[in-house]
N, C-alpha and C positions, 0 to 999 in steps of 0.2 A: 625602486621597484614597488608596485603595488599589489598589496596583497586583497584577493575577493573572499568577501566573505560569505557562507551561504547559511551561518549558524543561524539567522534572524526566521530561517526557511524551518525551523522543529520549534515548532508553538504548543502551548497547552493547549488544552479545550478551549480556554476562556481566548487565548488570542486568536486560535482559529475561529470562532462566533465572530470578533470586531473584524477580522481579514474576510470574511463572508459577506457579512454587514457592509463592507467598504463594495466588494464585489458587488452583491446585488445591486445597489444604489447606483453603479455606472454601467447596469442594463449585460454584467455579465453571468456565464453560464459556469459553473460549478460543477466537475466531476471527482468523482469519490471513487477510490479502491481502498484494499486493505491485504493483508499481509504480513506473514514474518520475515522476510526479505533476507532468510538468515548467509546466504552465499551471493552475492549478484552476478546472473550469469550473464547469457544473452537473450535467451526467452523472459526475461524479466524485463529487461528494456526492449526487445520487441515489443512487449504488454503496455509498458509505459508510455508509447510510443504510441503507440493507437488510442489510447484512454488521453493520453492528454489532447488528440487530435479530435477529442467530441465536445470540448469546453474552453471556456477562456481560464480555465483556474483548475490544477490539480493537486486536489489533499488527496496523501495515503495515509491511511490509518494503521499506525504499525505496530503487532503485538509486542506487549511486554514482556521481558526474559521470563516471569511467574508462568506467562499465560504461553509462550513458546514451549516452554517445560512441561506443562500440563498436555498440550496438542501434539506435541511429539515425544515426549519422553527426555529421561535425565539429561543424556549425552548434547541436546539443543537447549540452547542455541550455540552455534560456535562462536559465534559473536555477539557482545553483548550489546544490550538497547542503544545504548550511546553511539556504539561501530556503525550499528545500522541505522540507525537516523541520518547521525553526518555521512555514510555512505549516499541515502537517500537524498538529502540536502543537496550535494553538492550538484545532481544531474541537473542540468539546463530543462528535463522534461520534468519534474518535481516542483509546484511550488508550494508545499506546505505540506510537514512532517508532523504526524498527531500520535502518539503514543496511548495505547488503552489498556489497560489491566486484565479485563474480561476477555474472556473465551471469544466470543466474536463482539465484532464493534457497533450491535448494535444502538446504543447509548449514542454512540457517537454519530451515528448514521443519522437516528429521528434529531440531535441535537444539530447536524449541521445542514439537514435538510437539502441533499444535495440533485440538483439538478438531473444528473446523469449518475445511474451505478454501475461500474462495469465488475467484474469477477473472470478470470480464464476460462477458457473455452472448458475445463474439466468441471467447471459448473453450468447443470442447466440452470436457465432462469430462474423456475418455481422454486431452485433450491435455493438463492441467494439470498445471502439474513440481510433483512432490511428492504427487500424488495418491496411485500407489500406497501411497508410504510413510504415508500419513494413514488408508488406508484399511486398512492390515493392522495397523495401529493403534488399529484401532474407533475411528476419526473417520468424518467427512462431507465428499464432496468435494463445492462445489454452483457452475456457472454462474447467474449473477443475471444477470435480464434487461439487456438492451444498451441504453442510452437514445438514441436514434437522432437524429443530427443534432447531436452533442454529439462535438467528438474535439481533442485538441491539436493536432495537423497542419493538419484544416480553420480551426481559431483562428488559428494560425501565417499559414496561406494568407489569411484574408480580414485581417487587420493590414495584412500586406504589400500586398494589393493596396489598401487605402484609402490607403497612403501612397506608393506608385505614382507618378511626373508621370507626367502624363498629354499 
């Protein structure tokens, strides 16, 4: 039996630049998200699923447990950086897991210069970090529709209350 491996898919920054580098030079397109990816539902990979359909190459930029902790509070992330990269890694719609420290990825956005940025539809445009810099860039910044009824918090919430006594 053979075993596939996906871990070569969660690069530093430095490998994500030479995987960029390799892309550009064969004339492809580059999309960028970002995220704490702390529970994967199905509106996550509905998301993934249209972002990766606007480029030949898809990096997520995925917060750090520091910076998951800071955005939401003590109790996140329920799993930690590592779960959620190789959760990340392993989709067929992922190809390249980036980890950032910072509160948002802007660092990583000007550093990987990405073609296309998308964010879920609960982000307008104007609000997405990094847009300008994408767009004076001659990239694309784009909200993708929001899949409704789909959130890691409400998953969070309804866990909790099934294990509840009652």
């Amino acid at each position: 039996m053979t075993t596939v491996s996906y871990s070569s898919k969660i690069m530093t920054k430095l490998q994500a630049l030479k995987a960029r580098d390799d892309i550009k030079s064969q004339g492809g397109r580059i999309v960028f998200t970002n995220g704490c990816f702390d529970l994967l539902h199905t509106g996550h990979l509905r998301y993934l699923a249209e972002a990766r359909g606007l480029g030949d190459f898809l990096f997520v930029g995925l917060n750090s447990d520091a910076s998951v902790k800071r955005l939401k509070g003590d109790l996140r992330p329920v799993r930690d950086e590592t779960e959620r990269a190789e959760m990340l890694a392993a989709l067929c719609l992922v190809d390249g897991v980036v980890l950032f420290p910072e509160d948002t990825p802007l660092e990583l956005i000007v550093a990987l210069a990405p073609d296309v940025l998308v964010k879920g539809g609960d982000w307008s445009v104007s609000d997405i970090v990094g847009g300008p810099e994408v767009l004076a860039g001659g990239g694309e910044v784009k909200s993708l529709p929001f899949s409704a009824g789909y959130s890691t918090t409400a998953l969070i919430e309804r866990v909790a209350k099934a294990y509840r006594p009652k």
